[in-house]
LOSE-214841 format. One line per 2 residues: number of its first residue (from 1); their letters; for each residue x, y, z of C-alpha. Coordinates in steps of 0.05 Angstrom, whole numbers, plus 5000, padded with zeros to 4 digits. Example, Ala and Ser with C-alpha at 12.3 -4.5 7.8 and 13.67 -1.06 7.14 Angstrom:
1	as	5246 4910 5156 | 5273 4979 5143
This chain:
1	xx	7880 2721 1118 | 7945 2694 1154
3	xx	7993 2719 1201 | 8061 2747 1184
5	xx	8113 2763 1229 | 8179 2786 1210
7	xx	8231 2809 1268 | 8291 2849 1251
9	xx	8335 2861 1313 | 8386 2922 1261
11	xx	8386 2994 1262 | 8326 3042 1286
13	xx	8267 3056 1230 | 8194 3042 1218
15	xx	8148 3036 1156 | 8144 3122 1159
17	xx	8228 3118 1152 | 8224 3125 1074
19	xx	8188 3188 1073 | 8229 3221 1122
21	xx	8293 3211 1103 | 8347 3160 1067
23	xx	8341 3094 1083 | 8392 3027 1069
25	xx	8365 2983 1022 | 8352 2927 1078
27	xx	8301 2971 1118 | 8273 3000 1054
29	xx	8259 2920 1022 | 8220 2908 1104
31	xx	8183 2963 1096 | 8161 2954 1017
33	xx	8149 2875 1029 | 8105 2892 1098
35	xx	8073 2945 1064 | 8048 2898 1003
37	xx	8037 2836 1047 | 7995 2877 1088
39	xx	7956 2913 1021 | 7946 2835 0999
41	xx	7898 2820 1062 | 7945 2794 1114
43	xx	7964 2809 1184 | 8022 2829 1188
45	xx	8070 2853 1245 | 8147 2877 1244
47	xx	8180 2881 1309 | 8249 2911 1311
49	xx	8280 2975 1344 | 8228 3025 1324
51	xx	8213 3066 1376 | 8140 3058 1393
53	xx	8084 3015 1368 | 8046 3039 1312
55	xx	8006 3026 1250 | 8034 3041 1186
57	xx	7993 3030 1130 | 7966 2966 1154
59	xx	8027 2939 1185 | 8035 2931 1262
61	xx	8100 2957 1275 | 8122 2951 1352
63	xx	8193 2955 1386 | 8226 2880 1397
65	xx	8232 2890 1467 | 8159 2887 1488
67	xx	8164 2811 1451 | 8135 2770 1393
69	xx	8061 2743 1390 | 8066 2660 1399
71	xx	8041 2645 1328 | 8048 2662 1261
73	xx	8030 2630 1195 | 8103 2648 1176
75	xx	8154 2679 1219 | 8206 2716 1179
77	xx	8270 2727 1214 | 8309 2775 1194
79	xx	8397 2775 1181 | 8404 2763 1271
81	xx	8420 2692 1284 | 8383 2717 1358
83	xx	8316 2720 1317 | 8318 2647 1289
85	xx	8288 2609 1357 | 8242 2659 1378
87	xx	8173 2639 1353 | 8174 2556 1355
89	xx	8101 2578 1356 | 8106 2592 1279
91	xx	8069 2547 1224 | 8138 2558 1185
93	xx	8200 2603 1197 | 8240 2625 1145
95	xx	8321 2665 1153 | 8319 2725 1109
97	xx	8389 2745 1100 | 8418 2802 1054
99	xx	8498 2812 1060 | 8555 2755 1042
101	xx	8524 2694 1066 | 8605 2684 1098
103	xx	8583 2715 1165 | 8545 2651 1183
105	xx	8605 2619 1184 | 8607 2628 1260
107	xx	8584 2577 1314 | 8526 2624 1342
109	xx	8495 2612 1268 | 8511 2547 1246
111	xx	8492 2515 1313 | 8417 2555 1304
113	xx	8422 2541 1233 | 8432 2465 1240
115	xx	8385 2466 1303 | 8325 2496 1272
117	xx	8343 2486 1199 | 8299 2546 1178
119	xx	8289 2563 1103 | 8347 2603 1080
121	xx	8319 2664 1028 | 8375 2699 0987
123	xx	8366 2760 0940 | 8400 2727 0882
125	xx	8432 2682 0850 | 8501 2701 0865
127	xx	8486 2718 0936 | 8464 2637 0934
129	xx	8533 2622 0910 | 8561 2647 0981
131	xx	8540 2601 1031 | 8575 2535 1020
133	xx	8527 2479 1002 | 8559 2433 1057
135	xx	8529 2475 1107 | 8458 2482 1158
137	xx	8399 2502 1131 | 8330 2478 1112
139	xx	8303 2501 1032 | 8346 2550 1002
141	xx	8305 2596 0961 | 8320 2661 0920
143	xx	8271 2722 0923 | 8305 2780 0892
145	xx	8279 2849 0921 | 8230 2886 0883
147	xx	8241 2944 0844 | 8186 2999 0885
149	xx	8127 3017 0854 | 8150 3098 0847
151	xx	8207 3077 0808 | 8169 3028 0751
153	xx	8123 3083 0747 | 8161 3142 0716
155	xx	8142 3166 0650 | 8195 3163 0599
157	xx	8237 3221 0572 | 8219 3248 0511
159	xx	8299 3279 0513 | 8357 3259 0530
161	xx	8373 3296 0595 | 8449 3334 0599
163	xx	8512 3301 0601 | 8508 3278 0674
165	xx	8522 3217 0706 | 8501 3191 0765
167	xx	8533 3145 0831 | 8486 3130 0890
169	xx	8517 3073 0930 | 8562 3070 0986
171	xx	8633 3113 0980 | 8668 3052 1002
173	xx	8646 3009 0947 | 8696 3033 0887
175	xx	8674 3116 0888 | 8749 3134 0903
177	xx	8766 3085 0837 | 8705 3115 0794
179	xx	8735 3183 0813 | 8798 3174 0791
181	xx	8778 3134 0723 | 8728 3200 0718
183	xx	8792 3243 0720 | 8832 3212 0673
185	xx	8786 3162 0628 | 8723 3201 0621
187	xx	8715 3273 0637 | 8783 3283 0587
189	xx	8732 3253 0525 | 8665 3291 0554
191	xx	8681 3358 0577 | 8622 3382 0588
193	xx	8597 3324 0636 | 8585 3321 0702
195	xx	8583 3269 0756 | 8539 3270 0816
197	xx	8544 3241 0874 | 8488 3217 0924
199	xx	8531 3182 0973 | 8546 3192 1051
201	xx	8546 3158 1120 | 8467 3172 1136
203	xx	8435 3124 1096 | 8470 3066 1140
205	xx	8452 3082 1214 | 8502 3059 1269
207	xx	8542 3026 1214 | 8558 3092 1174
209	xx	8581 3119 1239 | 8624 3065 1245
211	xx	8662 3076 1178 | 8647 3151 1176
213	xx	8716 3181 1176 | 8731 3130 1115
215	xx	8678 3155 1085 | 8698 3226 1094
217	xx	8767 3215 1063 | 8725 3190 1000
219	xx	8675 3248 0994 | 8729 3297 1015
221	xx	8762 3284 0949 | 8702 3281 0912
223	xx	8687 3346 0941 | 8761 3366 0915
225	xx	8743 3350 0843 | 8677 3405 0835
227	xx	8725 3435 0787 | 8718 3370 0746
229	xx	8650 3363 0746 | 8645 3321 0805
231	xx	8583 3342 0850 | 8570 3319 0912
233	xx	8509 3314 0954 | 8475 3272 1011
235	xx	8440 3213 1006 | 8362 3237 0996
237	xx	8302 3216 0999 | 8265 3163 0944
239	xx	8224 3217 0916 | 8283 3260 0897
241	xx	8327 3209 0875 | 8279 3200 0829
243	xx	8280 3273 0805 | 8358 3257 0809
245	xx	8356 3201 0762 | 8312 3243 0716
247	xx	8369 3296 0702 | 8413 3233 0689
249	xx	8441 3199 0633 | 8476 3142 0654
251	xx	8492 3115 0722 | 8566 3097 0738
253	xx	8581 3031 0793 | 8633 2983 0788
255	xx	8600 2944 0839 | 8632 2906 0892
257	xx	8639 2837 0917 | 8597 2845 0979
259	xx	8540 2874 0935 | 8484 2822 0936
261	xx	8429 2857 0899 | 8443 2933 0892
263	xx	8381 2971 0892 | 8424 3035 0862
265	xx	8423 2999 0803 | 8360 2966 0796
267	xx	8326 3026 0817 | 8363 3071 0762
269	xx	8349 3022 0708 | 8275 3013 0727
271	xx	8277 3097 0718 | 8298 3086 0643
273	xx	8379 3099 0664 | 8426 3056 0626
275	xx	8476 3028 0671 | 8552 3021 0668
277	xx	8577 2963 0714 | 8631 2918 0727
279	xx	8636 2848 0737 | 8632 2842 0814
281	xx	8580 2814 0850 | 8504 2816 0841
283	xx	8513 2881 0792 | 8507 2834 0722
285	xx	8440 2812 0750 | 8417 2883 0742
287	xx	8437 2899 0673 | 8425 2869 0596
289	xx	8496 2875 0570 | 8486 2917 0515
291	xx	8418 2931 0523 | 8407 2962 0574
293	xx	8473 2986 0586 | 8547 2954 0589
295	xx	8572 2895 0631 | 8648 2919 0631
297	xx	8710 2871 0626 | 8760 2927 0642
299	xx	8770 2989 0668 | 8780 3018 0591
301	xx	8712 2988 0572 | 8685 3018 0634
303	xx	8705 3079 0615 | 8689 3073 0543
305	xx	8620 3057 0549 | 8609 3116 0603
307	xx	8640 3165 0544 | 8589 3134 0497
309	xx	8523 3144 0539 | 8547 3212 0552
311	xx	8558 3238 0480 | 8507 3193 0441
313	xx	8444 3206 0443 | 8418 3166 0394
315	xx	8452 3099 0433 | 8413 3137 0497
317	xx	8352 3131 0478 | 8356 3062 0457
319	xx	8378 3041 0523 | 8340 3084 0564
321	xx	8271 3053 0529 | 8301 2981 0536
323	xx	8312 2997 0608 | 8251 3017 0621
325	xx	8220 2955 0574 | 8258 2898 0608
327	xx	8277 2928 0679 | 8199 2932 0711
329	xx	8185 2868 0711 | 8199 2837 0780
331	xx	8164 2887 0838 | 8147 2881 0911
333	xx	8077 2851 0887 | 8121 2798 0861
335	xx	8163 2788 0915 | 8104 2788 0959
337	xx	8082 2732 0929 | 8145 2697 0925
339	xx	8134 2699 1006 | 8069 2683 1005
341	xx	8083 2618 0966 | 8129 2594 1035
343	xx	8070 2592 1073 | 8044 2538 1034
């Protein structure tokens, strides 16, 4: 058994977080890597703001404040440049980061970075491709997130579920664009579809409060459409976004440029829902073109596509069994030991 200790110095949230409510895609990978670390034998130990020491299904989860232990087998700091120094104690210390690799373009990280020269881990290829290979670090090394466990689990449909479609990221990454390509591109060529929307300010903590009046603007047009199809909801809880991407039959994202992994997608297409994505960001890591659903060029191909997953259900079914085929592969056992492998 080893020790592993991974500090995270973010938003508020323990390894009980998923069950209560929605939770980012950060805090959700922490608490699905600690959780299988921990089922593999190891100690294991997250300190960051939760609010009172407790174990969670094996894992020692403690608030930051009340300090690190002095050794670990492997210390994993987490996105906080803060975090890097903290255990010198550790056999090796790795950076996890998880957004644009550009915010460690600032002093307070490169100096740490070039001091400590800590293993960098990215979530994919492309998010490898954004931290300039002149600059600080020790090993770079890519660990994609896993896929959880209660998503490469469902049962495939026997039937193609109704004409819905399905969003679940951020509203600030392209909704207000998907909405208005749904109005004019889409809905016109599938009237009887709907779009649903699982999308708000609460699965981001502090930083959703930050943006939340942008956000509102968003969902207060999406919430103008409901005589389009549009539905909206609030960001829920794993279990019933499963249930959500049950009823669906194709999930919509362009994707963004700051997207390093995208969970919404992987988790949809590990549920057996073809996706529909553009070509920004980590997104084309997450779909087969043409297999598992459509890598789009253009907007018109975008749309397209979205029309043809809608109102075909023989293409459906091909791509919904592909998905499920070809998108369960890489889980947190996987990932776990992807980390383990550092130690050594």
């Amino acid at each position: 058994m080893v020790r592993i200790v991974l500090a995270d110095d973010g938003i508020e949230f323990d390894g009980e977080s998923p069950e209560r409510g929605p939770l980012g895609g950060v805090e959700s990978s922490i608490v699905n890597l600690t959780r299988e670390l921990a089922s593999r034998g190891h100690e294991v130990l997250v300190r960051n703001k939760c609010r009172v020491a407790k174990i969670i299904e094996g894992v020692d989860w403690a608030p930051i404040e009340q300090g690190l232990p002095k050794k670990a087998d492997l210390y994993i700091a987490n996105r906080g440049d803060k975090l890097i120094p903290l255990m010198p104690g550790a056999r090796r210390t790795v950076f996890w980061i998880h957004n644009p690799a550009q915010y460690l373009m600032k002093w307070r990280y490169l100096s740490k970075l070039w001091r400590y020269k800590p293993a960098i881990v990215f979530i994919g290829d492309y998010h490898a491709t954004t931290y300039p290979a002149w600059a600080p670090s020790g090993e770079r090394i890519v660990i994609p997130y896993g896929i959880a466990d209660e998503f490469r689990s469902v049962e495939a449909l026997t039937e193609p579920p109704p004409p819905q479609a399905v969003f679940t990221s951020n509203p600030l990454r392209s909704l207000e664009w998907l909405l208005e390509l749904w109005r004019t591109e889409i809905r016109p060529h599938a009237p009887k579809a709907e779009l649903c929307l699982y999308s708000g300010a609460a699965t981001y903590g502090a930083v959703g409060d930050a943006k939340k009046q942008e956000m509102k603007r968003v969902l207060d047009k999406a919430q103008s459409m409901s005589g389009e199809g549009v539905i909206l909801n609030p960001p829920v809880p794993k279990a019933q976004l499963i249930l959500a991407f049950r009823k669906s039959r194709v999930m919509l994202y362009r994707g963004d440029a700051n997207e390093t992994f995208c969970l919404a997608v992987g988790e949809a297409q590990a549920v057996g829902v073809p996706s529909i994505v553009g070509k920004f960001g980590s997104v084309v890591e997450r779909v087969v073109d043409g297999v598992t659903g459509t890598i789009a060029e253009t907007d018109q191909e975008f749309a397209r596509a979205a029309v043809k997953l809608l109102t075909d259900e023989v293409l459906w079914r091909e791509q919904h069994r592909a998905a499920i085929d070809q998108q369960r592969k890489w889980g947190w056992p996987e990932a776990a030991m992807a980390f383990e492998n550092l130690i050594s």
